[in-house]
C-alpha positions as CSV (number, residue, x, y, z in Angstrom):
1,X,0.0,0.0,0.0
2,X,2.8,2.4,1.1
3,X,6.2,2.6,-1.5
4,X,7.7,4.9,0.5
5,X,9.5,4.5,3.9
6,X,7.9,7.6,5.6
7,X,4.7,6.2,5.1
8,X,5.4,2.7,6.0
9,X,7.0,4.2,9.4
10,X,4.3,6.8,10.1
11,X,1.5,4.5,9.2
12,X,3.0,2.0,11.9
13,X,2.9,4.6,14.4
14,X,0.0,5.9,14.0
15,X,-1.7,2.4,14.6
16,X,0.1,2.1,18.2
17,X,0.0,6.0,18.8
18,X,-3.9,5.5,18.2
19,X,-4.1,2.2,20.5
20,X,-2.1,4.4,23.5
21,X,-4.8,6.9,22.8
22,X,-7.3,4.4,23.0
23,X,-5.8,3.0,26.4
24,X,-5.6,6.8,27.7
25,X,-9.1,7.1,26.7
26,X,-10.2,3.7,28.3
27,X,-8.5,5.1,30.9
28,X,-10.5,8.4,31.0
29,X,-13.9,7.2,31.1
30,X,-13.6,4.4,33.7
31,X,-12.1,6.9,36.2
32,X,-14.8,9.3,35.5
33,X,-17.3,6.1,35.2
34,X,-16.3,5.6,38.8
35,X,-16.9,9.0,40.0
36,X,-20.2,8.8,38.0
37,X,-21.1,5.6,40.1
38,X,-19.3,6.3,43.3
39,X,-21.6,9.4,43.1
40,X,-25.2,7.2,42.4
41,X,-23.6,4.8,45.4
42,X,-23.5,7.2,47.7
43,X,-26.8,9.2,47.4
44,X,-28.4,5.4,47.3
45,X,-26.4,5.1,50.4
46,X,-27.9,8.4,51.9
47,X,-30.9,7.8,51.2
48,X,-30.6,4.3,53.0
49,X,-29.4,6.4,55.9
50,X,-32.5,8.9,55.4
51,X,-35.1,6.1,55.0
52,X,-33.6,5.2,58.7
53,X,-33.9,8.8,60.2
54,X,-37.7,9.1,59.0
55,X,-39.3,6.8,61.2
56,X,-36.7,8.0,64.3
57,X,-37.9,12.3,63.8
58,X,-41.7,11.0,62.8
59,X,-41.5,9.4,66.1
60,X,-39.9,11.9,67.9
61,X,-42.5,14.9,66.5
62,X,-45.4,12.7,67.5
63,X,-44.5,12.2,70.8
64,X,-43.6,16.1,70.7
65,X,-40.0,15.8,71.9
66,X,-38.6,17.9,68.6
67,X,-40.8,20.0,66.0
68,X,-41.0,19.0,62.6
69,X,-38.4,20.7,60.9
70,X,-35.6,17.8,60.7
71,X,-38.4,15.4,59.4
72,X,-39.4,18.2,56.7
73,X,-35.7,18.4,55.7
74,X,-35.1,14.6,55.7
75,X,-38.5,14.1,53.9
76,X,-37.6,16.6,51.2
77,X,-34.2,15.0,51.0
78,X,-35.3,11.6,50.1
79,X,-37.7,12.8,47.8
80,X,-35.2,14.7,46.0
81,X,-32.4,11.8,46.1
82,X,-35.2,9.4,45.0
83,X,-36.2,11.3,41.9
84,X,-33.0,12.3,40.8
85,X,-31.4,8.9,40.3
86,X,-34.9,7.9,38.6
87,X,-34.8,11.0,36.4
88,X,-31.6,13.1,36.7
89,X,-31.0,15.9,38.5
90,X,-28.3,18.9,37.6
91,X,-28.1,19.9,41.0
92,X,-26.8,17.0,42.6
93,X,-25.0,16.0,39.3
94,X,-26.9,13.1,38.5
95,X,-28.2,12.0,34.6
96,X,-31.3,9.3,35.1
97,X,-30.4,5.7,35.6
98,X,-30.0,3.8,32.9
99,X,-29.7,0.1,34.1
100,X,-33.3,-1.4,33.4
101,X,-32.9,-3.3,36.5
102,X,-32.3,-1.1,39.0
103,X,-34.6,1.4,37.2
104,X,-37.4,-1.0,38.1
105,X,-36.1,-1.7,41.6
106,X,-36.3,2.6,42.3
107,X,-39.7,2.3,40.7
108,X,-40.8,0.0,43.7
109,X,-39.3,1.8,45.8
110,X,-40.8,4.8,44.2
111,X,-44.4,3.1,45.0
112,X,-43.4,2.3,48.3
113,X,-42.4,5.8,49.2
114,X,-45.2,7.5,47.6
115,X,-47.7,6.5,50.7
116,X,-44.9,6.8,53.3
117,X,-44.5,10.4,51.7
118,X,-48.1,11.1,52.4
119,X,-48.0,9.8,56.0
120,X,-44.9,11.6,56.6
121,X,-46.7,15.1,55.2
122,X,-49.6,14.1,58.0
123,X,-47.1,14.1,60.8
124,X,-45.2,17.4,59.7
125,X,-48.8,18.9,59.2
126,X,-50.1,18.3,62.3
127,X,-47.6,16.9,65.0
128,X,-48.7,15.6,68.1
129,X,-52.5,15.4,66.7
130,X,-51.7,13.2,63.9
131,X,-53.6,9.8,64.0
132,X,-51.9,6.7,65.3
133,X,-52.7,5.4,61.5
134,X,-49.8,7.3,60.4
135,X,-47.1,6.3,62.3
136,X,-48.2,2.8,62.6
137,X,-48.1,3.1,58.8
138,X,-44.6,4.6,59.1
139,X,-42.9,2.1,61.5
140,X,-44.6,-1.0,59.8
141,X,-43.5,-0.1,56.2
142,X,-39.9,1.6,57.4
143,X,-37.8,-1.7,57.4
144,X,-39.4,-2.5,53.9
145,X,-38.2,0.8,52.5
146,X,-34.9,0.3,53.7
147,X,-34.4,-2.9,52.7
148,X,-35.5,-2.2,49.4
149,X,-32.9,0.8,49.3
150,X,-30.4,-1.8,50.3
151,X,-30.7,-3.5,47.1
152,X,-30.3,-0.6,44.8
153,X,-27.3,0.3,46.7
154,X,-26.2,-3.3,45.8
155,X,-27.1,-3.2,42.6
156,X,-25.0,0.3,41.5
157,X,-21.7,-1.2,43.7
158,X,-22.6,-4.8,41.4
159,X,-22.9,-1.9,38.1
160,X,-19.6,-0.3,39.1
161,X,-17.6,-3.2,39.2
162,X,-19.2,-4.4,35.7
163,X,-18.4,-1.1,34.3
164,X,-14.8,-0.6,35.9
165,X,-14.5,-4.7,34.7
166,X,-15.1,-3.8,31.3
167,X,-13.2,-1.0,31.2
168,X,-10.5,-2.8,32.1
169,X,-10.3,-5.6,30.4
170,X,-10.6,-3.4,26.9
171,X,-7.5,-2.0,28.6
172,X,-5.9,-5.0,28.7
173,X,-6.9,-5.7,25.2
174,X,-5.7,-2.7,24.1
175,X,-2.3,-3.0,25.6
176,X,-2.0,-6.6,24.1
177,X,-2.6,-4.9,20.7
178,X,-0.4,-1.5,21.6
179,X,2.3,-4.1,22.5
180,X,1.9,-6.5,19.4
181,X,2.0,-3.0,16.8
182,X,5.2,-1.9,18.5
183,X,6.9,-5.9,18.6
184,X,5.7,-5.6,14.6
185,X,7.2,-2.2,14.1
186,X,10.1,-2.9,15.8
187,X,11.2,-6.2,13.6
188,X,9.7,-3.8,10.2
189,X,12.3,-1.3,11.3
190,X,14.8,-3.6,12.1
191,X,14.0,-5.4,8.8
192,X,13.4,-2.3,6.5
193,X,15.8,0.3,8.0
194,X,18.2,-0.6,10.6
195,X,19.7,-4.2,8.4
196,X,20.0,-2.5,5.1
197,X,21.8,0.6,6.9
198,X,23.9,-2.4,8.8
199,X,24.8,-3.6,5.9
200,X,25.2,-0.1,3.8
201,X,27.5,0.8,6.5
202,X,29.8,-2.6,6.3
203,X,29.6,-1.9,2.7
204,X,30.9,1.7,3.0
205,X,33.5,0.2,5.7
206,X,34.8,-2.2,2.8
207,X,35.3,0.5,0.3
208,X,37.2,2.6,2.8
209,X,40.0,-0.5,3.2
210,X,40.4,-0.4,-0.7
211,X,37.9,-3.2,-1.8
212,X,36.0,-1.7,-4.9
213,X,34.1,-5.5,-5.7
214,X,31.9,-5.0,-2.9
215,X,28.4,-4.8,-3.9
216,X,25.0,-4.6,-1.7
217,X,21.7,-6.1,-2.1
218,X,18.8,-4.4,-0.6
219,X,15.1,-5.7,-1.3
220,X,13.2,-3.2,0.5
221,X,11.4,-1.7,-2.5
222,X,12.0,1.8,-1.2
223,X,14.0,5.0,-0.5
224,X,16.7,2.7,1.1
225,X,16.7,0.5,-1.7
226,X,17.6,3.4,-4.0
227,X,20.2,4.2,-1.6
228,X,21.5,0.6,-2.0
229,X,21.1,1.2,-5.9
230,X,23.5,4.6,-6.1
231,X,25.6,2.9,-3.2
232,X,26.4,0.2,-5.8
233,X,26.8,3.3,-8.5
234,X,29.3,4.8,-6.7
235,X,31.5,2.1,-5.8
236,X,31.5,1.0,-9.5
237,X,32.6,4.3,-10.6
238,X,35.2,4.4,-8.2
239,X,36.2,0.9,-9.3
240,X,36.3,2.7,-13.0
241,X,37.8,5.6,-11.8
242,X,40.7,3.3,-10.4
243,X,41.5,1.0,-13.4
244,X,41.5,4.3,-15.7
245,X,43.7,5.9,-13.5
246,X,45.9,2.5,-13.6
247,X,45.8,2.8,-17.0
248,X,47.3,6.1,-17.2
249,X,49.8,5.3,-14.5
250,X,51.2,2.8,-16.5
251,X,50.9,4.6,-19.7
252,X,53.3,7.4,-18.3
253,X,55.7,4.8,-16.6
254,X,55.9,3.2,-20.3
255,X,56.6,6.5,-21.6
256,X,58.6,7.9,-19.1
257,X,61.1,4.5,-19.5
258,X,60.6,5.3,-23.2
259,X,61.4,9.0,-23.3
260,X,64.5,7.6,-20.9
261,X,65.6,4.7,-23.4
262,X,65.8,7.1,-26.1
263,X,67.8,9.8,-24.1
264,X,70.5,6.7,-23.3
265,X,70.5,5.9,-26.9
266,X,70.4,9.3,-28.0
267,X,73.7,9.9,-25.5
268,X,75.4,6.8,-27.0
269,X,74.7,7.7,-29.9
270,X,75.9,10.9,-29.7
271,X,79.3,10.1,-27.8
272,X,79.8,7.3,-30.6
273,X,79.8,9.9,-33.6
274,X,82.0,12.4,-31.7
275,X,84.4,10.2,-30.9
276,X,84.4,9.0,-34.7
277,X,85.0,12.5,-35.7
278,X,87.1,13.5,-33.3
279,X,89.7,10.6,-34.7
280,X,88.9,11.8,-38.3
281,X,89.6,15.1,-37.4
282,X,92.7,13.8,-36.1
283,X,94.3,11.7,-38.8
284,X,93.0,15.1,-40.9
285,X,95.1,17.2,-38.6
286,X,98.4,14.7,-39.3
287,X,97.6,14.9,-43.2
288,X,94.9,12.5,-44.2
289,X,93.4,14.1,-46.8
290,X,91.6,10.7,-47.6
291,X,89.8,10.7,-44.2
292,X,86.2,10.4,-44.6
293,X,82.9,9.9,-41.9
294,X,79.5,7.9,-42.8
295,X,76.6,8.9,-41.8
296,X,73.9,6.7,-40.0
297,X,71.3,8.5,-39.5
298,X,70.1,11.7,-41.7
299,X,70.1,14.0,-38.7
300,X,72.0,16.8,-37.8
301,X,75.1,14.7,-36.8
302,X,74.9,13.3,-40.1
303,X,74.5,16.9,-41.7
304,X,77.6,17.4,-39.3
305,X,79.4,14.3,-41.2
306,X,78.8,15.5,-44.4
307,X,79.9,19.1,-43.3
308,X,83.3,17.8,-42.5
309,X,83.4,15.1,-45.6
310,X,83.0,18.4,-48.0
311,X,85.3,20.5,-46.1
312,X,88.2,17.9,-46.2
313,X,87.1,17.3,-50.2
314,X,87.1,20.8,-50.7
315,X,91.0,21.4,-48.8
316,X,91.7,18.2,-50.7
317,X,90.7,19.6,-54.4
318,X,92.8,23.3,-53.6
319,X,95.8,21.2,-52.5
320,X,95.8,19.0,-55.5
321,X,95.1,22.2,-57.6
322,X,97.7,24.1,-55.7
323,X,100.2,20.5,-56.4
324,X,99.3,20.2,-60.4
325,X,99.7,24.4,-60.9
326,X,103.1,23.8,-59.0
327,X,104.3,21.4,-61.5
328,X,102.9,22.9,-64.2
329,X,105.4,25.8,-63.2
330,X,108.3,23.7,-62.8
331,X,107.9,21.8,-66.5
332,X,107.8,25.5,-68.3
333,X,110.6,26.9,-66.3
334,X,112.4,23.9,-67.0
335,X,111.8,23.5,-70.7
């Protein structure tokens, strides 16, 4: 799907980035999940407490030992409590109960409390004169009501720990998976990346020591492929570079033992002929008008050699000149 490295990488990531988010998240809502219930726990725990209180301050404002006022606050309380986990209420900071079962469990307890409600109005309303009906009513139906309460208090704890159960175990899942992505990014990058730049760098460690055959062989169908690709472009134009620079070394050794052949030749050469004219030049010096050079080569020590083989013709002609008009003297003066 992805050709290019980046992608790979970043797409990897992302997938175990996004299940740490998920975990965080997880996270998130089973703390607040807990405040949510610890919340519905303890107002089903207070009005447990209430429901206890009731038939202790009716009893106490029918036998006229305290006025109604605590038993008007309690009775308000309860109703309050009761009607905000059934419905919500933004004051105490509670949305309606959800959970079907215990919905129907604070609807019993809903019908149960609507008659002790009334009874409970009758004693704040008229104290000590209240019938005995009404707190009969009260006491007989008290231990009812509370045991009732004592179930839904139950039942959100039992919800809590579901919740918080879940919660956690999608954690856990989560993990697994956050743990698995990274395990499978790690061998990807050790496969895809760090390998190929192991063995790009051994490679590069080779050529460094002098060896220009090394090639390398990367199948990762990506940028570090193409690096493998102009890795193996480079060391074969150094190899190149080094046999043509070979070649040239040895083409200027050749030449130089050439250019240094010829000067030894060219010196021997050279001594040779002067020391052949030097000892024509002597037997010319004594009278050898018959000495003469050859030439090997038609250079200028062979224009030299003919030089001197004209001069000593030419001194040899005037002498035999000078000789014949000498005796061509002598014969007349003698005849």
């Amino acid at each position: 799907m992805f050709k290019k490295l980046k992608g790979k990488i970043l797409f990897s990531y992302g997938i175990f980035v996004f299940l740490i988010a998920l975990i965080v998240v997880t996270t998130y809502i089973s703390i607040q999940s807990q405040r949510q219930m610890a919340k519905y726990i303890n107002l089903a725990g207070k009005l447990r407490m209430v429901s206890q209180e009731l038939s202790k301050e009716a009893l106490s404002v029918v036998d006229g030992k305290e006025d109604a006022s605590a038993l008007r606050s309690s009775h308000l309380l309860y109703d309050k409590i009761l009607n905000g986990l059934l419905n919500g209420d933004k004051q105490l900071g509670l949305q309606p109960t959800k959970n079907e079962k215990i919905v129907a469990q604070l609807n019993i307890v809903n019908s149960l409390w609507r008659p002790f409600k009334s009874h409970l109005e009758e004693i704040i309303n008229n104290g000590t004169n209240v019938s005995s009906s009404s707190l009969k009513f009260i006491m007989d139906n008290n231990l009812g009501l509370l045991k009732k309460m004592d179930k839904i208090v139950s039942m959100y704890e039992a919800e809590s720990e579901a919740t918080v159960s879940s919660l956690e175990n999608w954690q856990v899942i989560f993990l697994i998976l956050a743990i698995i992505v990274f395990i499978s990014v790690y061998i990807f990058s050790n496969k895809k990346v760090i390998a190929p730049i192991v063995t790009l760098e051994e490679a590069a460690t080779q050529v460094a020591q002098g060896n220009v055959e090394v090639k390398v062989k990367i199948d990762t169908n990506d940028e570090i492929a193409k690096l493998g690709d102009s890795f193996n472009i480079m060391v074969k134009t150094i190899r190149e570079s080094e046999l043509k620079l070979k070649a040239e070394k040895e083409d200027v050794e050749r030449k130089v033992e050439e250019a240094v052949r010829e000067s030894e030749e060219q010196k021997e050469y050279l001594n040779k002929n002067v020391e052949i004219i030097l000892t024509e030049m002597d037997k010319f010096a004594k009278g050898d008008l018959t000495v003469s050079v050859s030439k090997e080569k038609d250079d200028t020590i062979g224009k030299l050699f003919d030089g001197f083989n004209k001069v000593v013709k030419n001194i040899r002609d005037v002498i035999i000149h000078v000789i014949e008009s000498v005796q061509a003297t002598a014969s007349a003066s003698t005849e």
